[in-house]
C-alpha positions as CSV (number, residue, x, y, z in Angstrom):
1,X,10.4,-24.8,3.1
2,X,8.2,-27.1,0.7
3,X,8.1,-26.4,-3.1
4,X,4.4,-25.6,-2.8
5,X,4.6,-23.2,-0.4
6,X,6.6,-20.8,-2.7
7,X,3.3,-21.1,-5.5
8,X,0.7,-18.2,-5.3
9,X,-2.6,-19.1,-4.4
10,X,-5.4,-18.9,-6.2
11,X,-6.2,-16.0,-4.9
12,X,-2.8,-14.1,-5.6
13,X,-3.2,-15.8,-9.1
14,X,-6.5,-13.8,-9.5
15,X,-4.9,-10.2,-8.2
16,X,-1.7,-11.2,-10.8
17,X,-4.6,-12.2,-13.4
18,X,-6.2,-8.7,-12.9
19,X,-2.8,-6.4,-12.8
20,X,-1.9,-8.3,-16.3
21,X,-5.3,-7.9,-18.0
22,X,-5.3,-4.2,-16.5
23,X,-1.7,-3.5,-17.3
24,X,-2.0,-4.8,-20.8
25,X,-4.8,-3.1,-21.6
26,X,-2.7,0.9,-20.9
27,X,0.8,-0.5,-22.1
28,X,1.2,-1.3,-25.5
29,X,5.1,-2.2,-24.9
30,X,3.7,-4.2,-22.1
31,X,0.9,-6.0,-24.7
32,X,3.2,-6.2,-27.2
33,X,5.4,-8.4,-24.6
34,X,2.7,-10.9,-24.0
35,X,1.6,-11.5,-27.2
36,X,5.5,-12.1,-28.9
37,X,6.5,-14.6,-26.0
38,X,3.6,-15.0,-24.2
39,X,5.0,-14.7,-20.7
40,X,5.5,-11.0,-19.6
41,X,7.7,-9.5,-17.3
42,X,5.5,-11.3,-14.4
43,X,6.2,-14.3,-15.2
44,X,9.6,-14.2,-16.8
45,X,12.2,-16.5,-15.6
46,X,14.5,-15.3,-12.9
47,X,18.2,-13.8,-14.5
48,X,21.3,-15.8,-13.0
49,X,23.1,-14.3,-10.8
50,X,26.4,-12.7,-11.1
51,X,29.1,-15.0,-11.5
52,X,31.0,-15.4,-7.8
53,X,35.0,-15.4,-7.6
54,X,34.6,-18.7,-7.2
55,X,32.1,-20.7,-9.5
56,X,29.7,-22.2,-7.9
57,X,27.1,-24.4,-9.5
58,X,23.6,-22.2,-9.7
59,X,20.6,-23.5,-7.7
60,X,18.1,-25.4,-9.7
61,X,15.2,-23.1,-10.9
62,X,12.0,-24.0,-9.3
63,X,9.1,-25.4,-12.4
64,X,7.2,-23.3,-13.7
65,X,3.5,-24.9,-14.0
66,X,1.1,-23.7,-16.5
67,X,-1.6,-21.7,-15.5
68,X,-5.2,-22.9,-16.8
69,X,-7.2,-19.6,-17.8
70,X,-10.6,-20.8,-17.9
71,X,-11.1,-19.3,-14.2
72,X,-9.4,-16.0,-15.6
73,X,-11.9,-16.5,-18.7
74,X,-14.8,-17.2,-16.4
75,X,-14.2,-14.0,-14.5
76,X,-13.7,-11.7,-17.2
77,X,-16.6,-13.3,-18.3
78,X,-19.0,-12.2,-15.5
79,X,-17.2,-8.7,-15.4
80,X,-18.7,-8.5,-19.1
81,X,-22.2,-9.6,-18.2
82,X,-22.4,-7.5,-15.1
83,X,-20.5,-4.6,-16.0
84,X,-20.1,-4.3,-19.9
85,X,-16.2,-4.2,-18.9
86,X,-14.6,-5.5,-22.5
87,X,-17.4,-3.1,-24.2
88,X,-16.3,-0.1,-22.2
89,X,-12.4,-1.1,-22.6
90,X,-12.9,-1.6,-26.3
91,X,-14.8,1.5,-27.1
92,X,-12.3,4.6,-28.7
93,X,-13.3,7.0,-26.0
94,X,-11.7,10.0,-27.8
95,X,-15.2,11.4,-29.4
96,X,-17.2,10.8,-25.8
97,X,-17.4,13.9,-23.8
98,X,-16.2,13.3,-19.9
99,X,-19.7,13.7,-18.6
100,X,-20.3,10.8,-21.1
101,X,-16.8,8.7,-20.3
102,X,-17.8,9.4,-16.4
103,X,-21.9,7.8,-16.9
104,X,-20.3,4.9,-18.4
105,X,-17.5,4.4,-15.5
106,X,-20.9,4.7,-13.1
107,X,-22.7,1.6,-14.6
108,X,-18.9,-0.5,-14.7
109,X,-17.9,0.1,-11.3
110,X,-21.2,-0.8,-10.4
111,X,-21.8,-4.0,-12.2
112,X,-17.5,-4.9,-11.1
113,X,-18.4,-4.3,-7.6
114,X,-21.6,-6.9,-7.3
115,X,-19.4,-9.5,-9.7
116,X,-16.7,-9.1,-6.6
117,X,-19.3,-8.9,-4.2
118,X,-21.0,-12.2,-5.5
119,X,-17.9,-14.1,-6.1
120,X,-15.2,-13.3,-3.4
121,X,-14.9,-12.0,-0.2
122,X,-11.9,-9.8,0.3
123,X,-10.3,-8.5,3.0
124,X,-7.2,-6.0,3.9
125,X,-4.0,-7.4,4.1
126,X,-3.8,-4.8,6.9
127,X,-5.4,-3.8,9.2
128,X,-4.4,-0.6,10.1
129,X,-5.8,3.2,8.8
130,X,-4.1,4.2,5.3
131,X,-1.4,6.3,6.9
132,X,-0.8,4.8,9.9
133,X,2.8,4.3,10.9
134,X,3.7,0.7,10.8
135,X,6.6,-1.6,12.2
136,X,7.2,-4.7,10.1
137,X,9.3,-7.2,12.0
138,X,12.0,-9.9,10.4
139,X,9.8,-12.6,8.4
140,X,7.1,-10.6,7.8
141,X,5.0,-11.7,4.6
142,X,6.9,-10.4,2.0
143,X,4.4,-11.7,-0.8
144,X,1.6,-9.7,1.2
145,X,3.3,-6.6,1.8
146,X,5.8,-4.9,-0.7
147,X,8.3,-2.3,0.7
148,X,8.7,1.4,-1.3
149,X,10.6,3.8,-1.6
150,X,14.5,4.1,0.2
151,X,14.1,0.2,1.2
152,X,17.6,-0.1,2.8
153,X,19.0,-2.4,5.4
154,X,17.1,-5.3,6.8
155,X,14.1,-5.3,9.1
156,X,12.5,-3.8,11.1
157,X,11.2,-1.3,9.0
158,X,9.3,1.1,9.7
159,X,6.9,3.1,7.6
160,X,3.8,5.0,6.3
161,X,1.0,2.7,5.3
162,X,-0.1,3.7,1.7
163,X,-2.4,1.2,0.9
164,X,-3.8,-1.2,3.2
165,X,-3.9,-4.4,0.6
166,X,-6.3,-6.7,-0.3
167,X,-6.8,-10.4,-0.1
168,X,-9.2,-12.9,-0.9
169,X,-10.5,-15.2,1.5
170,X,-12.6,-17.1,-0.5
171,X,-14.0,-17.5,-4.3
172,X,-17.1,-18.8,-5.3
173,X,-17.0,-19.1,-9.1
174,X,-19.9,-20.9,-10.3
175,X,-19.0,-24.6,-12.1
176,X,-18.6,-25.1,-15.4
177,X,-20.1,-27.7,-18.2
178,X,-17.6,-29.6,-19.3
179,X,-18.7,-28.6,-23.1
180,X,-18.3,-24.8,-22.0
181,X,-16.1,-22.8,-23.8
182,X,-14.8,-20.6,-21.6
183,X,-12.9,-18.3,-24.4
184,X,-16.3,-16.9,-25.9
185,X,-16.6,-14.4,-23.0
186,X,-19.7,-13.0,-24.3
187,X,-22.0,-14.3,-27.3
188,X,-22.7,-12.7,-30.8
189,X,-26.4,-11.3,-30.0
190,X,-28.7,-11.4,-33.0
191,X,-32.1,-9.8,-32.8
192,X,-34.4,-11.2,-35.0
């Protein structure tokens, strides 16, 4: 198997992009993680294995590459515009009643949904009704499915489908000026 084919694609990069903004934004420890190394458990290099009875030389790590973020930036970006996403997440919502909290939720979900709706089209991973019963053969996709609960043995398993998955077939970001600075994620506004 070539290198490149064990490196997620874009659009895994984006899911991993959106379970590590999401993730640090309800765990502190998590948060706290990120900002003191910078890589998080997601990213953190594998732990060697247990030494064998007989030593045997450990198999070379394969490179990390950096990831850029202005894409990540980009898209957190549009989440703003449409959806007022980093207002909502940095508001204290301890003095907001849950009719209030649950208005608020409307008008994000809403403006999320077009940004996705505009810039992606995703599909299930599976096909199949959440629920189904499901027989996943030896070399299945392993990076598109993940196994659950008792996961012993080898495959075929077979299991209850608890959620079906998503993937992105295609992303349509718009292009960037070259001058663009894709860390100001939404400008100072000054009325005048």
């Amino acid at each position: 198997m070539s290198k490149s084919n064990n490196l997620p694609s874009f659009g895994s990069r984006i899911s991993l992009a959106f379970g590590a903004f999401f993730k640090t934004l309800g765990d502190a420890e998590f948060a706290a993680r990120v900002r003191d190394d910078g890589l998080g458990p997601a990213v953190a290099p594998a732990t060697a294995p247990a030494p064998a009875a007989t030593p045997a030389p450990a198999p070379a790590a394969a490179p990390l590459r950096e990831a850029t973020p202005d894409a990540a930036l980009q898209l957190l970006s549009l989440f703003q515009r449409e959806a007022r996403l980093i207002d909502f997440t940095q508001e204290n919502l301890s003095g907001y009643s849950d009719a209030d909290i649950g208005a608020a939720a409307r008008v994000v979900h809403e403006g999320c949904s077009k940004v996705l709706r505009e810039h992606f089209t995703i599909d299930a991973v599976r096909s199949e009704a959440e629920g189904s019963r499901v027989t996943l053969q030896e070399g299945f996709d392993a990076s598109a499915v993940r196994l659950t609960g008792n996961v012993v043995g080898k495959a075929p398993f077979t299991g209850t489908l608890s959620h079906r998955g998503w993937r992105a077939s295609s992303v349509r970001l718009p292009k960037l000026a070259e001058a663009h600075d894709a860390k100001v994620l939404a400008p100072a506004e000054v009325e005048l």
